[in-house]
C-alpha positions as CSV (number, residue, x, y, z in Angstrom):
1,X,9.4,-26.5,-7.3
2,X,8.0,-25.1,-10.9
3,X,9.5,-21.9,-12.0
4,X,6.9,-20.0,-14.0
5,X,7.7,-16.5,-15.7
6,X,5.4,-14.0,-14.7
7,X,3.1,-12.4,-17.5
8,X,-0.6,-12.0,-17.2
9,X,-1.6,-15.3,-18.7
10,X,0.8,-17.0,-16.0
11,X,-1.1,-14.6,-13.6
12,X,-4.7,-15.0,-14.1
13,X,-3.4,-18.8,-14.0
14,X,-2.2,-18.8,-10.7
15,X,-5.4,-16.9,-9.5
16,X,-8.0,-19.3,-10.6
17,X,-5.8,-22.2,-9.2
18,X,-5.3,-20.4,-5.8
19,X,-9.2,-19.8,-5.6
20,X,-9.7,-23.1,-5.8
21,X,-8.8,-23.6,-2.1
22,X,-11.5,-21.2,-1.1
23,X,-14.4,-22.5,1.2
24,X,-16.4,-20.8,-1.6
25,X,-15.8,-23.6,-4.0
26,X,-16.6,-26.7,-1.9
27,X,-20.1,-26.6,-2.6
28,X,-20.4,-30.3,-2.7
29,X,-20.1,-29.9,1.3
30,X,-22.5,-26.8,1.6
31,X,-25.4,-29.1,2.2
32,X,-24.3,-31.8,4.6
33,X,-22.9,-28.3,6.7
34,X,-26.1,-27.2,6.2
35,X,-28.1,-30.3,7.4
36,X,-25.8,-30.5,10.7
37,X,-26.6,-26.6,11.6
38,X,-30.5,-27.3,11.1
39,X,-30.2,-30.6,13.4
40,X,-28.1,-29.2,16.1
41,X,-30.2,-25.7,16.4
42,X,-33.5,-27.7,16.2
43,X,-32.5,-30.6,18.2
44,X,-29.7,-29.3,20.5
45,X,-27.9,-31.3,22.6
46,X,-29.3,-34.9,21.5
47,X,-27.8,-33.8,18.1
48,X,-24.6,-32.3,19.4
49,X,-23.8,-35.8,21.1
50,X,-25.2,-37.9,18.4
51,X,-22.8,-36.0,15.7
52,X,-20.0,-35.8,18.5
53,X,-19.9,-39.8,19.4
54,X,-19.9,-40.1,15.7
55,X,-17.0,-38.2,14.8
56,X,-15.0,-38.0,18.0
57,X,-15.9,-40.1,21.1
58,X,-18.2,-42.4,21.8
59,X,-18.7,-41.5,25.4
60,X,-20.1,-38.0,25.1
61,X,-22.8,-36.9,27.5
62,X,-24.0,-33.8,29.3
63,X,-22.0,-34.6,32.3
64,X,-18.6,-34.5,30.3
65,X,-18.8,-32.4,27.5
66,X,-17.2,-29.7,29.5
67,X,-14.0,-30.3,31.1
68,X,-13.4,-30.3,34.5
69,X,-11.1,-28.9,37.0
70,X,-9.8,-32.5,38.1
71,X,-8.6,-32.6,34.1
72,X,-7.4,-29.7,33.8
73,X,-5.2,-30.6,36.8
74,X,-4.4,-33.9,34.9
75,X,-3.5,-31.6,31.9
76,X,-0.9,-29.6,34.4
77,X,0.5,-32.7,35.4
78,X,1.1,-34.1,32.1
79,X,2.3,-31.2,29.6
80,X,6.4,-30.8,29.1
81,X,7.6,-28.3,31.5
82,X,9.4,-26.7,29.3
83,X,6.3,-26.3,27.0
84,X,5.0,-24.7,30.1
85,X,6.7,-22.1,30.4
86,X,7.4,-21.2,26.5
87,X,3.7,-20.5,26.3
88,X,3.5,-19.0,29.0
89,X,6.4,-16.4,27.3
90,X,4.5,-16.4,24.3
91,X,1.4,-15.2,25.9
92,X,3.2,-12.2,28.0
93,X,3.8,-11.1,23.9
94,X,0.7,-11.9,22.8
95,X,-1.1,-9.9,26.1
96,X,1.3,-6.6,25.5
97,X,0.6,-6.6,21.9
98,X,-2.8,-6.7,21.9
99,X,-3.3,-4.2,24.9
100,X,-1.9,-2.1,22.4
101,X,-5.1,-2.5,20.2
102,X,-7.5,-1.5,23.1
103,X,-10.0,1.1,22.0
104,X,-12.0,3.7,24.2
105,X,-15.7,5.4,24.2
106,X,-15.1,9.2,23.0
107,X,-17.3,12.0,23.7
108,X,-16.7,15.6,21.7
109,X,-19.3,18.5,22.8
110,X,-19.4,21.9,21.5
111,X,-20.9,25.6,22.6
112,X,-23.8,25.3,20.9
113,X,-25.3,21.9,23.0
114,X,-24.4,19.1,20.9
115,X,-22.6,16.1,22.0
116,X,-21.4,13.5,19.2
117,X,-19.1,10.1,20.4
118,X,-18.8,7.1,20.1
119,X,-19.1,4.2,22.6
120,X,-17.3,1.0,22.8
121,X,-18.8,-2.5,24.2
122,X,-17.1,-5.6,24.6
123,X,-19.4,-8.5,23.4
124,X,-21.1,-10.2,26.2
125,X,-20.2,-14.0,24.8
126,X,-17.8,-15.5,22.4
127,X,-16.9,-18.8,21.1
128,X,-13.4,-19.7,20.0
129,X,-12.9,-22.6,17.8
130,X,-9.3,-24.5,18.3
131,X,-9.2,-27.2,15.6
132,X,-7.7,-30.9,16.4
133,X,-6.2,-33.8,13.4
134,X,-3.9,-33.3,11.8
135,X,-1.8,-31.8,14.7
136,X,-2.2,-29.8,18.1
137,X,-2.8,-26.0,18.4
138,X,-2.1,-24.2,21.9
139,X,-0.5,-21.4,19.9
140,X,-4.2,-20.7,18.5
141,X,-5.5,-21.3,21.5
142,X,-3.6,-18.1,22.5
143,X,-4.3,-15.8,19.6
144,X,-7.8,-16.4,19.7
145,X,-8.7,-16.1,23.7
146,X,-6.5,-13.7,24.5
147,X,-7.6,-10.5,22.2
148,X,-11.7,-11.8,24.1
149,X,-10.0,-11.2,27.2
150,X,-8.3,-8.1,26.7
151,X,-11.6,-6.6,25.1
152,X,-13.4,-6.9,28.0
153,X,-15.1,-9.8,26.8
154,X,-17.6,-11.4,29.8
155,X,-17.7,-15.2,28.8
156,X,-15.4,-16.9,26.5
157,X,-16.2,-20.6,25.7
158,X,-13.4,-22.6,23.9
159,X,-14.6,-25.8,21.4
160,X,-12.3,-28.0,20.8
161,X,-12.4,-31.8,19.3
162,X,-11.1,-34.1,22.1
163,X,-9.7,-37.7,20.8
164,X,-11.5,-41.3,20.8
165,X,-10.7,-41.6,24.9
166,X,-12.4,-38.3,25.3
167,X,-9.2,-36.4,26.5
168,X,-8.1,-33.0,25.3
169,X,-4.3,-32.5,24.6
170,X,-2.7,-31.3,28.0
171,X,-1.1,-28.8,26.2
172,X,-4.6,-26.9,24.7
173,X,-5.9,-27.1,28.2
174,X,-3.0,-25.8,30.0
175,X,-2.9,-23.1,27.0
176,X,-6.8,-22.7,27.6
177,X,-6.4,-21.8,31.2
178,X,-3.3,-19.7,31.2
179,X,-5.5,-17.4,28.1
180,X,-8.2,-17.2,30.6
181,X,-11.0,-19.7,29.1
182,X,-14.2,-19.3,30.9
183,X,-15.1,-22.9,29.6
184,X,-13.5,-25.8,27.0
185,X,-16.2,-27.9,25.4
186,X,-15.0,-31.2,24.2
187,X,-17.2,-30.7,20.4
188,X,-15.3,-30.1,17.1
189,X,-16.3,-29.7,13.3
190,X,-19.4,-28.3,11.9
191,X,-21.5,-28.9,14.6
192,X,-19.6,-27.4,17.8
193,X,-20.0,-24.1,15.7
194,X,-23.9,-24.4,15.4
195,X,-23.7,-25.2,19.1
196,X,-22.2,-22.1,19.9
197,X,-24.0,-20.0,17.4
198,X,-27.4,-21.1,19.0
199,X,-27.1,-22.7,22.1
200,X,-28.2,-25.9,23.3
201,X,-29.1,-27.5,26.9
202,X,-25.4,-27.7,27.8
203,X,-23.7,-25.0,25.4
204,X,-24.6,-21.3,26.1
205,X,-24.9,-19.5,23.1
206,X,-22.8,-16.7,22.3
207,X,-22.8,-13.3,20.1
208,X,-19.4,-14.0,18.0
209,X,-17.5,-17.3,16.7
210,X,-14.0,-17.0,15.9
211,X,-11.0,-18.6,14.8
212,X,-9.6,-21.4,11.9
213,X,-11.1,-25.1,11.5
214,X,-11.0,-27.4,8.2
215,X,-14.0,-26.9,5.2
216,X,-16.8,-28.1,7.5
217,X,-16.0,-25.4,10.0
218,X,-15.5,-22.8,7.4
219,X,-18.6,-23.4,5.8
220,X,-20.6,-23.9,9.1
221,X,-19.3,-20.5,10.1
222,X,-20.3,-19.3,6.7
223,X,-23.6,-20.9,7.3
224,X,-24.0,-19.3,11.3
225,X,-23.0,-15.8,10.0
226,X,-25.9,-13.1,10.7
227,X,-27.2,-15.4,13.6
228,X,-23.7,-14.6,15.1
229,X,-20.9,-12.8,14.2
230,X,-17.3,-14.6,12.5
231,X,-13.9,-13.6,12.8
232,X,-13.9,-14.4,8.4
233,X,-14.3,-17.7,6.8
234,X,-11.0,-19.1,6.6
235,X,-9.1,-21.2,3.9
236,X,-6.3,-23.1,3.7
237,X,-2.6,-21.7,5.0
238,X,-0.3,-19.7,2.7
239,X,3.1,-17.9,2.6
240,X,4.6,-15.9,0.0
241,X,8.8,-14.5,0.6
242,X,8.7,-11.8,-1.9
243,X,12.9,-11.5,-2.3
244,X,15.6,-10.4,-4.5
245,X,18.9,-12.1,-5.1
246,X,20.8,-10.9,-2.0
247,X,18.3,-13.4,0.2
248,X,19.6,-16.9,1.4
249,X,18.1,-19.1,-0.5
250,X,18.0,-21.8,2.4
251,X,16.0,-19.7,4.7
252,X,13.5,-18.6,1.6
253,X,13.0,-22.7,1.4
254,X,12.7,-23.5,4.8
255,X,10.0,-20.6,5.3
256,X,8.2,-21.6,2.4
257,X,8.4,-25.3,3.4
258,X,7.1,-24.1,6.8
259,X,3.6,-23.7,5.4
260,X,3.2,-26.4,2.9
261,X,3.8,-28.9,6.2
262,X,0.1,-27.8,7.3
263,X,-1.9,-29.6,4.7
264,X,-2.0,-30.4,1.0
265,X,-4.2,-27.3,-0.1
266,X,-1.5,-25.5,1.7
267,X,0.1,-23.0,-0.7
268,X,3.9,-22.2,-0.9
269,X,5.2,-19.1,-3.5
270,X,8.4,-17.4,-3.8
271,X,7.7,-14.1,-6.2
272,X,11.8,-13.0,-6.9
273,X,13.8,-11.0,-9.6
274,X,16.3,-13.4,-9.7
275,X,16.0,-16.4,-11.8
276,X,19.7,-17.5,-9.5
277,X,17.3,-17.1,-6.3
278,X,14.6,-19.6,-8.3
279,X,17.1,-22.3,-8.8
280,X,18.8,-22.1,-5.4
281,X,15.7,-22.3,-3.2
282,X,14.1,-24.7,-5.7
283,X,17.4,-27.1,-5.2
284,X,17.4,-25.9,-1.4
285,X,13.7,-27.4,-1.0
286,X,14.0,-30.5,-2.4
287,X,16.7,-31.6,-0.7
288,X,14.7,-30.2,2.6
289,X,11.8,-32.3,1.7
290,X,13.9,-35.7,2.0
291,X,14.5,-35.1,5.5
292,X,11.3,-33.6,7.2
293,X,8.8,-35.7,9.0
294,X,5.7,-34.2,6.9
295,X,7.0,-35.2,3.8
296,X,3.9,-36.5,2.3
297,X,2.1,-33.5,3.1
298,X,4.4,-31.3,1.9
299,X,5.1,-32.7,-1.2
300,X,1.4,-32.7,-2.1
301,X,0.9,-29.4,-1.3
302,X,3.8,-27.9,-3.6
303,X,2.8,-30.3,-6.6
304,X,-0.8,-28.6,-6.9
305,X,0.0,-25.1,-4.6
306,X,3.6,-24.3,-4.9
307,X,5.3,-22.0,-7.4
308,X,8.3,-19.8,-7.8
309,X,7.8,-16.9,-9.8
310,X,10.2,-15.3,-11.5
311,X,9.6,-11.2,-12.2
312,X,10.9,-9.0,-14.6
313,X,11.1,-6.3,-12.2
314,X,10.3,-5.4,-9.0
315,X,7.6,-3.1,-9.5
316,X,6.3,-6.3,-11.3
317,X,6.4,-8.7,-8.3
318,X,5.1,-5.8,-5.8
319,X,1.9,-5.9,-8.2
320,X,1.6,-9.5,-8.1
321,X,1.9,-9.8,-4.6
322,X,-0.9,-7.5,-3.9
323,X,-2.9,-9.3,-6.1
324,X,-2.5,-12.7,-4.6
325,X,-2.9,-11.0,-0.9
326,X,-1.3,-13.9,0.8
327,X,-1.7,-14.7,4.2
328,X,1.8,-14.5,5.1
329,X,4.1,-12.4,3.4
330,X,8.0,-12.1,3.9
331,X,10.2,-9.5,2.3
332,X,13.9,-10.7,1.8
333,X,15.3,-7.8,0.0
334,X,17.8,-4.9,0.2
335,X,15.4,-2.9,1.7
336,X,12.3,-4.8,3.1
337,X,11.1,-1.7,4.9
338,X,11.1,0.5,1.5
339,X,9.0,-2.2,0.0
340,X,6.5,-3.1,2.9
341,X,5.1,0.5,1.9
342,X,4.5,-0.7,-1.5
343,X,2.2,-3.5,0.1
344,X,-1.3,-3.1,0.3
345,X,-2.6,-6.5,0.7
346,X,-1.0,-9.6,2.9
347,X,-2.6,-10.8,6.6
348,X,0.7,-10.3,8.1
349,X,4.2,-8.9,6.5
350,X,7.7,-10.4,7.9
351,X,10.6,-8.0,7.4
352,X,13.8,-9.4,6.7
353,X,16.1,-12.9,6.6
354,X,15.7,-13.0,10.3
355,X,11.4,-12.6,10.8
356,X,10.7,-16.2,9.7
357,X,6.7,-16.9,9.3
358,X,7.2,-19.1,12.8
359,X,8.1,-16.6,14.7
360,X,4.0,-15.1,14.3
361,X,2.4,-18.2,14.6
362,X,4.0,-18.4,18.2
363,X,6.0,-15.7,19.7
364,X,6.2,-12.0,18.7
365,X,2.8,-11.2,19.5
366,X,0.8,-10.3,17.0
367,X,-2.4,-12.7,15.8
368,X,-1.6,-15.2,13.8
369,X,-5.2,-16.1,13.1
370,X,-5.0,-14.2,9.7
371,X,-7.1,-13.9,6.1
372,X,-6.8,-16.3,3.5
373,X,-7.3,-17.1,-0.1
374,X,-6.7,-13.3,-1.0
375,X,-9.1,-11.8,1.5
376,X,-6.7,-9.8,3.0
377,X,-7.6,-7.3,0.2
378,X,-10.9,-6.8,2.8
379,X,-9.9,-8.6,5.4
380,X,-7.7,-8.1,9.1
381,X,-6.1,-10.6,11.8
382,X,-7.9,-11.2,14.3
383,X,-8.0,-8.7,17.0
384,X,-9.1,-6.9,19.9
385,X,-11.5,-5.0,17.1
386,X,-12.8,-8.5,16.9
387,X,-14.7,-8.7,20.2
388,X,-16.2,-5.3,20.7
389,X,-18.5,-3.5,19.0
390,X,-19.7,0.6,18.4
391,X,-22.6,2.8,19.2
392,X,-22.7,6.2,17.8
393,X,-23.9,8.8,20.5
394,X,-25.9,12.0,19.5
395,X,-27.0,14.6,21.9
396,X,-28.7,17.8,20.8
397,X,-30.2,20.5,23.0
398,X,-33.4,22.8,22.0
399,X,-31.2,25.4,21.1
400,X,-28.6,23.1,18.6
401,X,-31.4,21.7,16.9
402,X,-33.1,24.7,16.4
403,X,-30.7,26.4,13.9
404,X,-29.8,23.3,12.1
405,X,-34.1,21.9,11.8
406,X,-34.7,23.5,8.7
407,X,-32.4,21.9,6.9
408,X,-32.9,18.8,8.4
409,X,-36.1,18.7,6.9
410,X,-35.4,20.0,3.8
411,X,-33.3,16.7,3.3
412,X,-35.5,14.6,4.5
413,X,-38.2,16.1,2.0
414,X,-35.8,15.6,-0.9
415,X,-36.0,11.6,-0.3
416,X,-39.8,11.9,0.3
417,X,-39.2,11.0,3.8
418,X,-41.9,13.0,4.8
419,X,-42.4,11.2,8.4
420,X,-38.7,11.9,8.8
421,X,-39.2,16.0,8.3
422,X,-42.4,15.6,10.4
423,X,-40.4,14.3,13.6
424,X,-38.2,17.2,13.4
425,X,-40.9,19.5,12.7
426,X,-42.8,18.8,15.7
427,X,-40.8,20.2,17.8
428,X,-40.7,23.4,16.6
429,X,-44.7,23.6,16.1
430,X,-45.3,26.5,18.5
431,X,-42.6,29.0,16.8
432,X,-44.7,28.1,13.6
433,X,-48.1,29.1,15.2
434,X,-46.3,32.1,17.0
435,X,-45.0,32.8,13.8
């Protein structure tokens, strides 16, 4: 891997360069996104099927497009056992950590006759988007379904592409039906989000899309936002280890290597004090790459996206870290808790040698649906958060209103709202004629 020294020309570099990878800059797709969305909300499913027999299988139709109980059996009968029952271990995690997200509707009154709370509603429908290619995802299957469910969620519809014999992977299904998936849709890329996001003869439409696809999802998603709500438009995968020189320089390689195997925009960093550390892991990597069945992939992606940086201090790498605002972020230092204080910005933060980046993308619990391409300076994990949404509650008697009104429309008079002073005004019309 190249070993650049950190200063703030090597910096604003690496920024530009990262940025790259952002949906943002693949403009020369926005308008073939944007041509799918029009055709599948104005021509619904004849569009849907016409796109999905291009794409994915020939054989789509209105009678198939969901999938059945008699495959879902087939998928039960066909998945490893063992794989079985390891996602059904990761999902007791994934349930208990999430539960712990649950919010409630509040209600605060007072003496005087006022009531102020808030009140929480799970959306009435959401989509989930579980992306297909380059390799199979039942762990995303699980991050995204179950924060729906635990919200409260009514109806959650899964997309997902199927392959040229019009069968889903056993294990997504199996992983869609032990989540709780209300229905799986066999419709991927651009245009199984603009069915979702506005409905068609066979898809219902639904109030909120979530989860990670390639750049025609993320800019159909992008293009679908205000219609329906989105989890955030998500980029490429990322890690960042952040570690001194006490760290073991073969685990800081094979957890960078572990997200440079997703896809050639993928992005691999190691941010470190010690220019020892730097030659270790970058000896430690190459000799990793030799051996691992992605090899192509992975060797693309840390030509264009990998780096190790080299820091002057620590102070100086903390800084640098929150400016990238990775999507994964390990600390491999003396003390990683000391220093996860110092971090404002990363999706998810991995404390110590043994919290390697796999063991959020399948097991802990949390969501490893996560920002990317430095959004995480705005941006959260998916959540329970994701599928509810707030109404403010305001009560006032007579009597609360009453010694608050004049100033009420005093305000309102300031901003020439006069209609606004009027409708608290009214109410108090016969003290004014008493008067």
């Amino acid at each position: 891997m190249r070993t650049v020294r950190l200063d703030e020309a090597s910096k604003k570099d690496l920024l530009d360069t990262l940025l790259k990878r952002s949906p943002n800059n693949y403009e020369q797709y926005s308008d073939t996104v944007a041509k799918i969305v029009e055709q599948v909300r104005t021509e619904g499913d004849r569009a849907l099927f016409e796109l999905t027999r291009k794409f994915d299988w020939e054989g789509i139709s209105a009678a198939n497009i969901q999938v059945t109980e008699e495959e879902f059996q087939e998928a039960y009968e066909k998945i490893d056992e063992r794989l079985l029952v390891t996602i059904r271990k990761s999902l007791k995690n994934i349930r208990a950590y999430h539960e712990k997200q649950k919010q409630y509707s509040w209600f605060d009154s007072t003496p005087q006759g006022t009531l102020l709370g808030q009140k929480v509603t799970p959306l009435r429908a959401a989509g989930v988007y579980v992306p297909g290619g380059k390799a199979v995802y039942p762990s995303s299957v699980l991050m995204n379904i179950v924060p729906a469910k635990i919200a409260g969620v009514e109806q959650v519809i899964m997309a997902t592409p199927c392959g040229r014999d019009g069968k889903v992977n056993p294990a997504v299904l199996c992983a869609a039906r032990e989540a709780g998936a209300d229905a799986v849709y066999k419709m991927g890329g651009a245009q199984a989000i603009a069915a979702m996001a506005f409905g068609t003869e066979s898809i219902p439409r639904v109030d909120k899309i979530t989860g990670p696809g390639n750049i025609f999802v993320a800019l159909a998603k992008k293009a679908v936002s205000g219609y329906v709500g989105i989890d955030s438009i998500a980029g490429p995968s990322e890690i960042l280890v952040l570690a001194d020189e006490g760290a073991n320089p073969r685990y800081v390689a094979a957890d960078l290597l572990s997200q440079a195997e997703h896809d050639e925009l993928a992005s691999a960093i190691l941010v470190t004090t010690s220019p020892e550390l730097a030659r270790r892991v970058s000896e430690e990597v190459d000799g990793f790459v030799e051996k691992l069945s992605r090899r192509e992939i992975i060797q693309k992606s840390l030509d264009n996206y990998g780096w190790i940086l080299l820091a002057d201090s620590m102070e100086d790498a903390v800084e640098t870290v929150n400016l990238i605002a990775s999507e994964h972020l390990e600390i491999v230092t003396r003390n990683p808790f000391e220093v996860m204080m110092k971090i404002r910005n990363a999706g998810a933060i991995f404390l110590g040698e043994y919290s390697s980046e796999p063991l959020g993308d399948y097991f802990a619990g949390p969501n490893h649906i996560l920002p990317t391409n430095g959004t995480a300076k705005f941006f959260s994990p998916v959540s329970v958060d994701d599928f509810v949404k707030k109404s403010s509650i305001i009560y006032y008697s007579r009597e609360a209103l009453e010694s608050v009104h004049g100033d009420i429309e005093y305000f309102a008079e300031q901003e020439q709202l006069t209609a606004h002073a009027n409708s608290v005004r009214v109410r108090f019309e016969d003290q004014e004629q008493e008067g």
